[in-house]
Backbone of each chain as ProteinMPNN parsed JSONL, in Angstrom:
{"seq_chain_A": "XXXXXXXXXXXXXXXXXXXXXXXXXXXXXXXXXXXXXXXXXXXXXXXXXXXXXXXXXXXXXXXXXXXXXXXXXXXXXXXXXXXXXXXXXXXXXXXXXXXXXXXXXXX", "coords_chain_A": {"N_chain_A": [[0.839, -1.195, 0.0], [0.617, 2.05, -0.791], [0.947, 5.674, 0.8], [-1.355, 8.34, 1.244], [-2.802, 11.415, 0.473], [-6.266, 12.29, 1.083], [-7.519, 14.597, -1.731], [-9.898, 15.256, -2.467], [-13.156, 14.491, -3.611], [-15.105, 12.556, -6.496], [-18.028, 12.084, -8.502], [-20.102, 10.281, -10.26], [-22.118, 10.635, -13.43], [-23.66, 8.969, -15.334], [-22.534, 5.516, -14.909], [-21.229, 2.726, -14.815], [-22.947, 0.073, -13.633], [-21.714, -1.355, -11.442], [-20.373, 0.517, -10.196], [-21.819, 1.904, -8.935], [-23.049, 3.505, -6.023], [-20.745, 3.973, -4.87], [-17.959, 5.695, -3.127], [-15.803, 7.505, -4.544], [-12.535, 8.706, -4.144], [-10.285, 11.546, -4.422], [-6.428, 11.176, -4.374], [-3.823, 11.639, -3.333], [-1.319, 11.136, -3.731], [2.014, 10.048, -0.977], [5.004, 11.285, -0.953], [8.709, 10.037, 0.185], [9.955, 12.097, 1.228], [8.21, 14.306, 1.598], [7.05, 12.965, 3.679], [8.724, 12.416, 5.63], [9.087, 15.141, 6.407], [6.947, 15.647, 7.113], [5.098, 18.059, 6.679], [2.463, 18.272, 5.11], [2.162, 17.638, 2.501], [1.703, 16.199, -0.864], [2.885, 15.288, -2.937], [3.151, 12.693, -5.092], [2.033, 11.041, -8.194], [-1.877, 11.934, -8.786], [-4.543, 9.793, -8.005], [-7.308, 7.929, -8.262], [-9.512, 6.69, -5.754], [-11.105, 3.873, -4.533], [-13.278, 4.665, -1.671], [-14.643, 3.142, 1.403], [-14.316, 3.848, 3.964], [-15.003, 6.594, 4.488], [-13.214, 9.044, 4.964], [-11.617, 11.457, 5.545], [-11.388, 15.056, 3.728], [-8.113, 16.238, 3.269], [-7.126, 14.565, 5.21], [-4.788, 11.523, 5.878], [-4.716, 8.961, 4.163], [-3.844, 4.794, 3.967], [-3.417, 3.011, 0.977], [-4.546, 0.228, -1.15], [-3.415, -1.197, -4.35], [-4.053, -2.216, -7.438], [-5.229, -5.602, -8.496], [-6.122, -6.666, -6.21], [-7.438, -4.561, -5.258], [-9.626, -5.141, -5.396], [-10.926, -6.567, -4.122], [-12.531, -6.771, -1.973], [-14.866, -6.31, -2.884], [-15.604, -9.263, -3.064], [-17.578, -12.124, -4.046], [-18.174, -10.453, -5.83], [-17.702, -8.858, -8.793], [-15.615, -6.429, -9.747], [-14.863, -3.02, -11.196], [-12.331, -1.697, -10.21], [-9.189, -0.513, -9.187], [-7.6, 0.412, -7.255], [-8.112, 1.154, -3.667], [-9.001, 2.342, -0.783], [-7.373, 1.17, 2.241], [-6.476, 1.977, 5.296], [-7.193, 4.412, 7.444], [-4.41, 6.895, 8.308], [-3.607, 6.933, 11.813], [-1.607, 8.205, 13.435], [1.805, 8.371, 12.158], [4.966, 7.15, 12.317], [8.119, 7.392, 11.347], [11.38, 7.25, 11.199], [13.461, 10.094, 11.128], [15.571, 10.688, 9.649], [16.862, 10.103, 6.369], [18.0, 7.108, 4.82], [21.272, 6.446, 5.409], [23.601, 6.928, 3.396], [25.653, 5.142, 3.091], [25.175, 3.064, 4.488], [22.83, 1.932, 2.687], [24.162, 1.277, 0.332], [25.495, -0.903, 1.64], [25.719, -3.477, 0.453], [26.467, -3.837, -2.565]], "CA_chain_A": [[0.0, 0.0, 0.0], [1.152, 3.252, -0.76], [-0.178, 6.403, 1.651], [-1.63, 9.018, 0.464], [-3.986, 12.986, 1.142], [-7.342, 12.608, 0.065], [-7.703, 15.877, -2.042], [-11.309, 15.246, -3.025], [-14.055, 13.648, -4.245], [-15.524, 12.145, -7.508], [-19.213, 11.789, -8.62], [-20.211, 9.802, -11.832], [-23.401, 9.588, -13.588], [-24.18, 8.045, -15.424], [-21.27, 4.975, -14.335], [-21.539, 1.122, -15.159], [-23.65, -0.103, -12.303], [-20.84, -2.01, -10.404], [-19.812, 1.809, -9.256], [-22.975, 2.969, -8.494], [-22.935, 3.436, -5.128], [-19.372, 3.772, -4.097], [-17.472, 6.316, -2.682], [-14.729, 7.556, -4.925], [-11.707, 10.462, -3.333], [-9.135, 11.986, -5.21], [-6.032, 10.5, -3.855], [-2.804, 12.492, -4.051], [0.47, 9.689, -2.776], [2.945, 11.052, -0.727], [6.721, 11.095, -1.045], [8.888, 10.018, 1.543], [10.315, 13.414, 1.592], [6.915, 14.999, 2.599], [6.398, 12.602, 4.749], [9.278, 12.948, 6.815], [9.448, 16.672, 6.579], [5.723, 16.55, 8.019], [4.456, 18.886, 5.845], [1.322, 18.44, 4.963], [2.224, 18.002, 1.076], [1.762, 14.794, -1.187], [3.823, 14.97, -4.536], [3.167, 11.818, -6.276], [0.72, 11.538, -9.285], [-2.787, 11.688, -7.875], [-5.036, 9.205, -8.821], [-8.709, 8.207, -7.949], [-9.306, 5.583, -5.153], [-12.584, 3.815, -3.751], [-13.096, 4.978, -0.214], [-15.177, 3.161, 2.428], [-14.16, 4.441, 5.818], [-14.958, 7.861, 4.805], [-12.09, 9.598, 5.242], [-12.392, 13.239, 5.159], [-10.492, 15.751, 3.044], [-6.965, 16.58, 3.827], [-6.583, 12.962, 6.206], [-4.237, 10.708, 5.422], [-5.037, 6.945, 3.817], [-3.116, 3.54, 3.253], [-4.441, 2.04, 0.023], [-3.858, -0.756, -1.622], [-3.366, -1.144, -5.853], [-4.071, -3.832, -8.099], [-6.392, -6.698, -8.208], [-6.574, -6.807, -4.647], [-8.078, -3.6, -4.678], [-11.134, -5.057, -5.581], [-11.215, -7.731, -3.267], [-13.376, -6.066, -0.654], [-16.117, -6.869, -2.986], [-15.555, -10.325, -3.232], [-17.447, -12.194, -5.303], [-19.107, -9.433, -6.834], [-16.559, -8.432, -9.836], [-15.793, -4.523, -10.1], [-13.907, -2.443, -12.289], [-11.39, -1.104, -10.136], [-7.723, -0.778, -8.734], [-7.169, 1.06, -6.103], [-9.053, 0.928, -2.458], [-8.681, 2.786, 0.665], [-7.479, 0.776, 3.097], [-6.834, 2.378, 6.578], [-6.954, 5.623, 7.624], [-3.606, 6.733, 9.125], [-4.344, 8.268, 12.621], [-0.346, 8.596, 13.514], [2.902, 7.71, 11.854], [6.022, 7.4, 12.894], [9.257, 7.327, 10.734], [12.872, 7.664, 11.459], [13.129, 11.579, 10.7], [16.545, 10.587, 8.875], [17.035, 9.484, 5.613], [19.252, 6.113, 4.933], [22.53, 6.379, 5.691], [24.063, 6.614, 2.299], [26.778, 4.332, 3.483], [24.163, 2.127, 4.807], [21.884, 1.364, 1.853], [25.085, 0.886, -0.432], [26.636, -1.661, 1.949], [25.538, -4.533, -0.53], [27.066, -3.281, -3.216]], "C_chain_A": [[0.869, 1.238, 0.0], [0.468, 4.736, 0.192], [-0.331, 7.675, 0.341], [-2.92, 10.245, 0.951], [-4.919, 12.175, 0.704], [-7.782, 14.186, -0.001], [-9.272, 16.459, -2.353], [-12.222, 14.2, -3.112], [-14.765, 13.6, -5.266], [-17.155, 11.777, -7.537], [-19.468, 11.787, -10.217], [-21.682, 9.743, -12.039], [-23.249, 10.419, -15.187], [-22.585, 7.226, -15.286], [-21.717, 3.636, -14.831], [-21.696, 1.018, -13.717], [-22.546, -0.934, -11.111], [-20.185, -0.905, -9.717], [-20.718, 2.059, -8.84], [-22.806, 2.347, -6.77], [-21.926, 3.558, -4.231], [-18.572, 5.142, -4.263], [-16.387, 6.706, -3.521], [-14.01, 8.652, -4.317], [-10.305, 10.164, -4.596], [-7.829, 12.012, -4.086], [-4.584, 11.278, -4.245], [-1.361, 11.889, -3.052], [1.215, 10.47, -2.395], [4.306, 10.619, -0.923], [7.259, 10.543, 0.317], [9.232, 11.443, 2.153], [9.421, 14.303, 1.864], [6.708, 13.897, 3.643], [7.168, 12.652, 6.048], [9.656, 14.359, 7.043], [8.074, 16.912, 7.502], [5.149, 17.684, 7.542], [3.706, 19.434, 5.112], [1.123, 18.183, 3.266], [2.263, 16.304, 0.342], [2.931, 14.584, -1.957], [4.121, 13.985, -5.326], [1.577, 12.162, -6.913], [-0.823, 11.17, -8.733], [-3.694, 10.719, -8.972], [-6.352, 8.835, -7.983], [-9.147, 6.34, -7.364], [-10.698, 5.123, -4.595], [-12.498, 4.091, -2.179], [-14.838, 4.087, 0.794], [-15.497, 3.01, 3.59], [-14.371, 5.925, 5.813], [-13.995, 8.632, 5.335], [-12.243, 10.847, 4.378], [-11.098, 14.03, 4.537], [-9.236, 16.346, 3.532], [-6.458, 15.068, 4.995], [-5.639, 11.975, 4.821], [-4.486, 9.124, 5.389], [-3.75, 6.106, 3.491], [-3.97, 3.146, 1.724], [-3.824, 1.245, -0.802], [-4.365, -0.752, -3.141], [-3.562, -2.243, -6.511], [-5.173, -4.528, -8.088], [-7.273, -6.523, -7.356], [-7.059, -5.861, -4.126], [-9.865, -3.448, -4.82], [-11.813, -6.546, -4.606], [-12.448, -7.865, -2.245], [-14.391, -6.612, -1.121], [-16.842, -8.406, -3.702], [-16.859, -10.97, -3.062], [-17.846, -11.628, -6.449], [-17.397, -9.056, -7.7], [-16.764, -7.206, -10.01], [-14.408, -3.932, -10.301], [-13.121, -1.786, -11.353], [-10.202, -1.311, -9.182], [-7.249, -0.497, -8.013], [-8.377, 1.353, -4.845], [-8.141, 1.538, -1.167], [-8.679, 1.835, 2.062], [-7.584, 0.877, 4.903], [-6.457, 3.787, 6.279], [-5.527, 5.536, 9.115], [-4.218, 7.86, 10.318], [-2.55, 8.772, 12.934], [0.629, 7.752, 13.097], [4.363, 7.944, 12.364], [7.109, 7.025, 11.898], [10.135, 7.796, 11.494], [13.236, 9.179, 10.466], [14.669, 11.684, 10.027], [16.419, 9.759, 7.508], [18.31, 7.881, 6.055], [20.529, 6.2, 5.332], [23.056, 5.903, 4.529], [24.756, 5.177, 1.877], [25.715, 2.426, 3.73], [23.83, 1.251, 3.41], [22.709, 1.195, 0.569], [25.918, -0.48, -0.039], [26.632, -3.22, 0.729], [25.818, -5.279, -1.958], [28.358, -4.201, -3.859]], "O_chain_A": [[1.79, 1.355, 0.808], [-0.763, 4.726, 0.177], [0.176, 7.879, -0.762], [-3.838, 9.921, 1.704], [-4.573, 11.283, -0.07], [-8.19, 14.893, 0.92], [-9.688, 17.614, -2.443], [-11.984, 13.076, -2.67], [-15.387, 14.658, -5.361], [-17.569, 11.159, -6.556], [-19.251, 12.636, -11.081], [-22.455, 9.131, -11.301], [-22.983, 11.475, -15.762], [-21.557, 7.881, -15.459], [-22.842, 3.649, -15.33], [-21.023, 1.538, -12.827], [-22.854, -0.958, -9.919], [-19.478, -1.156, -8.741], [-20.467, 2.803, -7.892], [-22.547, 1.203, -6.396], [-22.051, 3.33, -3.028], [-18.509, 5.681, -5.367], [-15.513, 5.927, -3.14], [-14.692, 9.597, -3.922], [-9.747, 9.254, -5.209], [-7.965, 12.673, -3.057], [-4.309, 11.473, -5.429], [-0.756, 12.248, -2.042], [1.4, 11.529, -2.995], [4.548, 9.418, -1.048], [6.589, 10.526, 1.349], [8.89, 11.848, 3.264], [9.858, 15.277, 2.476], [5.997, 14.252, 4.582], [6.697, 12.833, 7.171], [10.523, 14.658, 7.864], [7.913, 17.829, 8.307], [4.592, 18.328, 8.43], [3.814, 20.516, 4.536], [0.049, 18.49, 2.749], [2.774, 15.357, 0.941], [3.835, 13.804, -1.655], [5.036, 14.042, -6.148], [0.611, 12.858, -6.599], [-0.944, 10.053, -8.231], [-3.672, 10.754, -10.202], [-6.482, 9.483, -6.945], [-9.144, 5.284, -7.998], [-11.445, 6.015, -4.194], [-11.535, 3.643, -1.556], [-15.953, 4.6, 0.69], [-16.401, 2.42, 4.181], [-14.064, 6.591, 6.802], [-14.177, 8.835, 6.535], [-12.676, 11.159, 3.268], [-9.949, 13.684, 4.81], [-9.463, 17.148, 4.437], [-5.299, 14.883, 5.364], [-5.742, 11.822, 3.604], [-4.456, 8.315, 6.316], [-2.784, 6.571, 2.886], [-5.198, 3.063, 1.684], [-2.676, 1.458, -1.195], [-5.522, -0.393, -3.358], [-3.165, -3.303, -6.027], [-6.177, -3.993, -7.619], [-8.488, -6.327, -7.384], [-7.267, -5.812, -2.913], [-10.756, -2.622, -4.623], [-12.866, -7.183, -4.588], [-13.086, -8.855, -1.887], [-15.061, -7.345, -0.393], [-17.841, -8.66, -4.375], [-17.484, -10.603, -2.067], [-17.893, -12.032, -7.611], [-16.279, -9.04, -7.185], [-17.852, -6.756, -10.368], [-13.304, -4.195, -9.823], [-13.166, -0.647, -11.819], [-10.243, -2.266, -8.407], [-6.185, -1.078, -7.798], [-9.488, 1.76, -5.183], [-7.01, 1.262, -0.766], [-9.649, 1.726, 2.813], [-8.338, 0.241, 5.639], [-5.771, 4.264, 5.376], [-5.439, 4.857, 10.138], [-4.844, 8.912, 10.188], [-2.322, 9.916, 12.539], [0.603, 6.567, 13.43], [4.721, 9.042, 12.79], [6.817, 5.891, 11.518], [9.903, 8.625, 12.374], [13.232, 9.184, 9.235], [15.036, 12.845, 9.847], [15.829, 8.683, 7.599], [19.052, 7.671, 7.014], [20.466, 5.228, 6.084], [23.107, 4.684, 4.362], [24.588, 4.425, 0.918], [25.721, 1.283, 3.275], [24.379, 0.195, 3.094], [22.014, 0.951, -0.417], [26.688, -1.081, -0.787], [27.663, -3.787, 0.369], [25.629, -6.416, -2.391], [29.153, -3.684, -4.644]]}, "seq_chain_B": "XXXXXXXXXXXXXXXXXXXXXXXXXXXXXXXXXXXXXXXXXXXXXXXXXXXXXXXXXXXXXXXXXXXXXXXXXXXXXXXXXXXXXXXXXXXX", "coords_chain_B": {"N_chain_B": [[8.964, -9.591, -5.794], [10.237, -7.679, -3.335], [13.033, -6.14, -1.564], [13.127, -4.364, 1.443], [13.552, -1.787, 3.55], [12.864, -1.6, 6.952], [11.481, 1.542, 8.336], [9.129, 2.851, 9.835], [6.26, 3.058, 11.87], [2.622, 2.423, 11.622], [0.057, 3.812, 13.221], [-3.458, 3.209, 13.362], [-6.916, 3.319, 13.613], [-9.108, 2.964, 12.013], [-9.822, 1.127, 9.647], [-10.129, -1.486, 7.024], [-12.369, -4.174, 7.525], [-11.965, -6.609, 7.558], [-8.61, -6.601, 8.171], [-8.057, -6.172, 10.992], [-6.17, -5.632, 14.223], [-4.162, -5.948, 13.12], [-0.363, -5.63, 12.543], [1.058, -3.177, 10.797], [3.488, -1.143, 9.466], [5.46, 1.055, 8.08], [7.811, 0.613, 4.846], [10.732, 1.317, 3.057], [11.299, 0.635, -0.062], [14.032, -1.153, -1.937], [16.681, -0.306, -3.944], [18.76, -1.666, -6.677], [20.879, -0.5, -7.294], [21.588, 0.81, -4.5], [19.884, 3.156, -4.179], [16.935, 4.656, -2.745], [12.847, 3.875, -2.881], [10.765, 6.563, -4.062], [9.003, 6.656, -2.945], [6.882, 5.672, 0.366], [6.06, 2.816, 1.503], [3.195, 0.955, 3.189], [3.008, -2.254, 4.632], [2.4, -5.14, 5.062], [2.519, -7.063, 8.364], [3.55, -9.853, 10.317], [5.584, -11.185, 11.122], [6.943, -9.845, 13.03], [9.324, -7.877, 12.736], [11.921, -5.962, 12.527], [12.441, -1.996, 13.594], [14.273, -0.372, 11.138], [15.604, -2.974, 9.977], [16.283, -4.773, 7.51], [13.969, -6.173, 5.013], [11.667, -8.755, 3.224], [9.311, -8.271, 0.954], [6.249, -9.362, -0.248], [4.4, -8.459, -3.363], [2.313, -10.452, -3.847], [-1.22, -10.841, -3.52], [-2.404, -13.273, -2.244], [-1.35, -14.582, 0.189], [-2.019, -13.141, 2.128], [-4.748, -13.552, 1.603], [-5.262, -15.805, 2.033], [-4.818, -15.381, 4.88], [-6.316, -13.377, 6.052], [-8.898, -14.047, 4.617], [-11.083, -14.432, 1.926], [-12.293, -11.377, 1.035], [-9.814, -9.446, 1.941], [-8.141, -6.429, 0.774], [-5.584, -6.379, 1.582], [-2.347, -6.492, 0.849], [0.52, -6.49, 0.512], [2.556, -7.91, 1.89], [4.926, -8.607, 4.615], [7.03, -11.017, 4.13], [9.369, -12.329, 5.147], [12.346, -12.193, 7.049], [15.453, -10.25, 6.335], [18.212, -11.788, 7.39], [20.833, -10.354, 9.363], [23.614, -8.555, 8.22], [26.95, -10.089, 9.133], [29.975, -9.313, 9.629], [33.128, -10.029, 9.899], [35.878, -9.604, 12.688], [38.989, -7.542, 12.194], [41.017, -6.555, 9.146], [40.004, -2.98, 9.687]], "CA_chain_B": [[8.962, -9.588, -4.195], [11.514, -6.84, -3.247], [13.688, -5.992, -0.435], [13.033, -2.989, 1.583], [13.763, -1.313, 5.186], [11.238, -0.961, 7.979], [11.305, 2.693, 9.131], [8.27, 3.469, 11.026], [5.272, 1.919, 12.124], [1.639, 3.058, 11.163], [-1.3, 3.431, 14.028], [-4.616, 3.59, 12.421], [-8.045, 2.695, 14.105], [-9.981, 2.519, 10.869], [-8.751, 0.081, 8.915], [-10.769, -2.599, 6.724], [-12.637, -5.267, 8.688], [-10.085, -7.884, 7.397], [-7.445, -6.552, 9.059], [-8.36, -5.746, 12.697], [-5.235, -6.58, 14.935], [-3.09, -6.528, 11.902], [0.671, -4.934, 12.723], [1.303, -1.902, 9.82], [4.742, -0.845, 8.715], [6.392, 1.996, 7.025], [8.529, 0.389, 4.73], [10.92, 2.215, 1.707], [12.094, 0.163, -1.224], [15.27, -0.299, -1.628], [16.99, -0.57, -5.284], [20.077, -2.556, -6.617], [21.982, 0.59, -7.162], [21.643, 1.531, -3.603], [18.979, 4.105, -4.067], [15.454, 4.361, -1.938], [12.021, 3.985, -3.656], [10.827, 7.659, -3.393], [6.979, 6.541, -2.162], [6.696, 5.095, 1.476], [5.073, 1.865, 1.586], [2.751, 0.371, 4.333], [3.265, -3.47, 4.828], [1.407, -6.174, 6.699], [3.48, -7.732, 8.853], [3.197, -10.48, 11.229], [6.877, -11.606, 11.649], [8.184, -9.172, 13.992], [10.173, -7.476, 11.856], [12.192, -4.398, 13.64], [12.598, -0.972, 13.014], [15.548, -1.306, 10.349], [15.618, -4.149, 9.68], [15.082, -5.191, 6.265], [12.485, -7.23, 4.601], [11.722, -9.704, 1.975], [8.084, -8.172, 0.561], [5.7, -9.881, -1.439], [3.302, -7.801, -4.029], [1.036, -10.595, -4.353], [-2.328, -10.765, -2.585], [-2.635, -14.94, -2.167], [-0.859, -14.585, 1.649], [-3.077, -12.365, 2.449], [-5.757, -14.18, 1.281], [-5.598, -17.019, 2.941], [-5.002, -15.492, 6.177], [-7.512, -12.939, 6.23], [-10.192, -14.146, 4.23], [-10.873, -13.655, 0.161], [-12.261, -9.969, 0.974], [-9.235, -8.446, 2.37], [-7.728, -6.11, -0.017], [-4.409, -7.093, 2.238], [-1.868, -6.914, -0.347], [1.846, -5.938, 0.431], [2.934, -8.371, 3.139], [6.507, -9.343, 4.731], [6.975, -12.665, 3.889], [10.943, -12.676, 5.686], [13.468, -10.812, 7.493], [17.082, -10.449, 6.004], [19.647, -12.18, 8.048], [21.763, -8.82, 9.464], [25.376, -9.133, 7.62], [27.73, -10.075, 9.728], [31.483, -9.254, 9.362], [33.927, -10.463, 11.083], [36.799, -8.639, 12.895], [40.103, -7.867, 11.228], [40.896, -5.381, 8.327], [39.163, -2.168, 9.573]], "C_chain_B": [[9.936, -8.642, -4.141], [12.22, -6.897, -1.931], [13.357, -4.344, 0.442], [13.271, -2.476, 3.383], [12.65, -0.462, 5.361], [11.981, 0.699, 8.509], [10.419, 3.452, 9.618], [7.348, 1.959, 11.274], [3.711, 3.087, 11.625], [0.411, 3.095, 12.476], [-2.66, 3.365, 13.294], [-6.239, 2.702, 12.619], [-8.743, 2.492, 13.107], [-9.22, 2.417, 9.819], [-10.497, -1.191, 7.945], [-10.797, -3.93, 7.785], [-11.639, -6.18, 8.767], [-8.705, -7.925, 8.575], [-7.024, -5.99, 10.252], [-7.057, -6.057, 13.152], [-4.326, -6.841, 14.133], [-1.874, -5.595, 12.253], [0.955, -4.22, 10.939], [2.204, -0.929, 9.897], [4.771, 0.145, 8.118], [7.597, 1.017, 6.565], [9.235, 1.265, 3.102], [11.939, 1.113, 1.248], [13.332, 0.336, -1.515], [15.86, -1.074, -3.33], [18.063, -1.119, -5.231], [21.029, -1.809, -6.922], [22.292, 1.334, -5.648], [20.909, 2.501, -2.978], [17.941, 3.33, -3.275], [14.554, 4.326, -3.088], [11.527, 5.621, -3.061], [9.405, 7.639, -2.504], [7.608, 5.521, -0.639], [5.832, 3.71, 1.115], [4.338, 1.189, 2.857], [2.274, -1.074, 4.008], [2.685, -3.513, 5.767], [2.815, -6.81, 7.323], [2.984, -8.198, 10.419], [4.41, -11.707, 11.774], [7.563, -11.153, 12.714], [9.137, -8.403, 13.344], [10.596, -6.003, 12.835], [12.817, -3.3, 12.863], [14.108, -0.939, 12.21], [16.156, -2.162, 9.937], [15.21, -4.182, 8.284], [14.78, -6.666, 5.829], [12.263, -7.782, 3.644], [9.891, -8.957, 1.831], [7.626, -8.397, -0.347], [4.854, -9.004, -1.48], [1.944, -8.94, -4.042], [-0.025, -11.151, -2.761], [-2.592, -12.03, -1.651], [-2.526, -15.171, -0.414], [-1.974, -13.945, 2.123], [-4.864, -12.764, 2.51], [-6.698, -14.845, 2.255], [-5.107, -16.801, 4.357], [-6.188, -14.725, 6.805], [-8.814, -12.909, 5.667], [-9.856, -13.384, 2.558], [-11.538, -12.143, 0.076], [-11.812, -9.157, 1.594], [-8.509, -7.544, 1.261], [-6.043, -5.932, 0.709], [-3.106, -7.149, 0.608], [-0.139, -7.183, -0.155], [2.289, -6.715, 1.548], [4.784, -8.788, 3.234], [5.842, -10.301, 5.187], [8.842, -12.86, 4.215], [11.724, -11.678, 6.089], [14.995, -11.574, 7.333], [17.95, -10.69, 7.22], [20.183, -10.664, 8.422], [23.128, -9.569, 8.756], [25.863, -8.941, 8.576], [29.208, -9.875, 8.925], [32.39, -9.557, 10.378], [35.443, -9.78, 11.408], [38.401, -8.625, 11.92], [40.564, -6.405, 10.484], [39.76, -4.097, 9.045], [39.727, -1.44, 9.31]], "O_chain_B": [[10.701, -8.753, -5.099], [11.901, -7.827, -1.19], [13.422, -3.291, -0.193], [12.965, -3.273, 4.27], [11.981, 0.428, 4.837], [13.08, 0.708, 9.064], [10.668, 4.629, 9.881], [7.473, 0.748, 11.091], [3.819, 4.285, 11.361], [-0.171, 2.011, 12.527], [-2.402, 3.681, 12.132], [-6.607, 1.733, 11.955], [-9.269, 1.395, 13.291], [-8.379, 3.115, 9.253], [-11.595, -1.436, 8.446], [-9.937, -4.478, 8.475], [-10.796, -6.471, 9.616], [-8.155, -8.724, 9.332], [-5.943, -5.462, 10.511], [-6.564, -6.923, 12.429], [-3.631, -7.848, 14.266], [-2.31, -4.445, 12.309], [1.01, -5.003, 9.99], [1.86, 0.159, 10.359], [3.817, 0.207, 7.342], [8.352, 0.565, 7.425], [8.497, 1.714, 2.226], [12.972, 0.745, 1.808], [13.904, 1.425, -1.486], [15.473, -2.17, -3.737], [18.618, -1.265, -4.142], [22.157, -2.3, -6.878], [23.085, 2.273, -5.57], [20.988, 2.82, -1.792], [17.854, 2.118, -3.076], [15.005, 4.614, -4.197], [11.79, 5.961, -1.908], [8.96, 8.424, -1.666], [8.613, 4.812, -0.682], [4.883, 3.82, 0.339], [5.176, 0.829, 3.684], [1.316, -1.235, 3.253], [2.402, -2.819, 6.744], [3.898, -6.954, 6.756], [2.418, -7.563, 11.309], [4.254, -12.694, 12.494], [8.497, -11.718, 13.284], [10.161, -8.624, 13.991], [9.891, -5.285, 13.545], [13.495, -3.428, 11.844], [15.05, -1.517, 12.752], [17.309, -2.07, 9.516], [14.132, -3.771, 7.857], [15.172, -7.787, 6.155], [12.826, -7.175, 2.733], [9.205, -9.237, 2.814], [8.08, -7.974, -1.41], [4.348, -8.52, -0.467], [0.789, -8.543, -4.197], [0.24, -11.571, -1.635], [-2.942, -11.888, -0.479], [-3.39, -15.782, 0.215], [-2.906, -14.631, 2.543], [-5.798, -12.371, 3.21], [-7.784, -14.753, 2.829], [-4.946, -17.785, 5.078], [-6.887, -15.131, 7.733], [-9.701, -12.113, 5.973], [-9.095, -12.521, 2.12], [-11.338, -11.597, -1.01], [-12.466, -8.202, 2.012], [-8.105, -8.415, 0.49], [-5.331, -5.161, 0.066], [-3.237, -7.827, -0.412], [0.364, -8.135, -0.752], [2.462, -5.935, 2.485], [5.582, -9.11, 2.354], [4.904, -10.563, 5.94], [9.497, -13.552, 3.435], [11.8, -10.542, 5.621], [15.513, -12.608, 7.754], [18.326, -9.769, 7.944], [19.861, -9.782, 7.625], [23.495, -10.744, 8.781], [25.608, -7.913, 9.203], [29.427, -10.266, 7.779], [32.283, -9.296, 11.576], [36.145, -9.444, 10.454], [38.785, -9.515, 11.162], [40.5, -5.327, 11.075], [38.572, -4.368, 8.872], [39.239, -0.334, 9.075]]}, "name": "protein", "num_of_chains": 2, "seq": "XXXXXXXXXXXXXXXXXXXXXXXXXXXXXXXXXXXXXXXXXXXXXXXXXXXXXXXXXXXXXXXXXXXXXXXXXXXXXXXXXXXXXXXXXXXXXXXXXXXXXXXXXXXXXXXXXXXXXXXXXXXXXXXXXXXXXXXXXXXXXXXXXXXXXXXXXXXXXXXXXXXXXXXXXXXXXXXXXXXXXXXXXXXXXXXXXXXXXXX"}
């Protein structure tokens, strides 16, 4: 899962009926470098995720991509790829990058 | 499957039913030139895996599956933790 703002929200109509009814938010991924700066900022490409935990504008989501983002509505089959999985309430990172030295030792 | 180092952890009371009680990771990708992935990723994990430590992570869903049921959208799990390299004393 990648995290990610929600910047918005989406409303379709007319939609192929396997959406009707579902929550879509405009989904804007964050970097690590916003995320350990804390800064309130996303900067990857935003893209458009199903949401249903309601998660309100400006909160931060997990969501998961792929297949498995349609899993939730297992065995019903639906068109899409990306799903809000948790809402983050606090994260914690190491407020340092790698250790250059570090993440070369393999090398 | 990639390799990647744990550096945080995630709290997060609303979460899909699936994965109640599920431990949730910060982990960042790590490339074969040395470089990071520049996105954060949040991993399941139910190894123990410790802060720095890195991780064997599987993309596909199947683990996931079959532990939490076919409607978790569960996807990104550690599936192993890298040995630490040891070196042994001598040349420094």
């Amino acid at each position: 899962m990648r995290l990610a703002i929600v910047r918005g929200s989406v409303t379709l109509s007319p939609a192929v009926p396997e959406l009707l009814g579902l929550t879509l938010v405009v989904l804007e991924p964050v970097t690590m470098d916003n995320l350990r700066a804390k800064n309130g900022l996303g900067g990857g490409k935003s893209l458009i995720a199903v949401d249903a935990l309601g998660a309100a504008k400006g909160q931060m989501v997990a969501f998961t991509e792929g297949s498995e983002a349609a899993n939730p509505f297992w065995p019903k089959r639906v068109p899409i790829d990306a799903y809000c999985t948790l809402i983050v309430d606090t994260i914690t990172t190491s407020s340092q990058p790698l250790a250059k030295e570090e993440s070369e030792v393999q090398q | 499957m990639f390799l990647a180092r744990i550096d945080g952890t995630v709290v997060a009371a609303s979460r899909h039913a699936t994965l109640q009680g599920c431990r949730f990771l910060v982990a960042q990708r790590l490339e074969a030139d040395g470089s990071t992935g520049a996105e954060p990723l949040v991993v399941i994990d139910w190894l123990g895996a410790a802060l720095n430590s890195t991780v064997l992570v599987s993309t596909d869903g199947d683990i996931a599956r079959q532990r939490f049921g076919n409607t978790t959208p569960g996807r990104l799990v550690v599936v192993g933790i890298v040995d630490p390299i040891q070196t042994t004393g001598g040349a420094a």
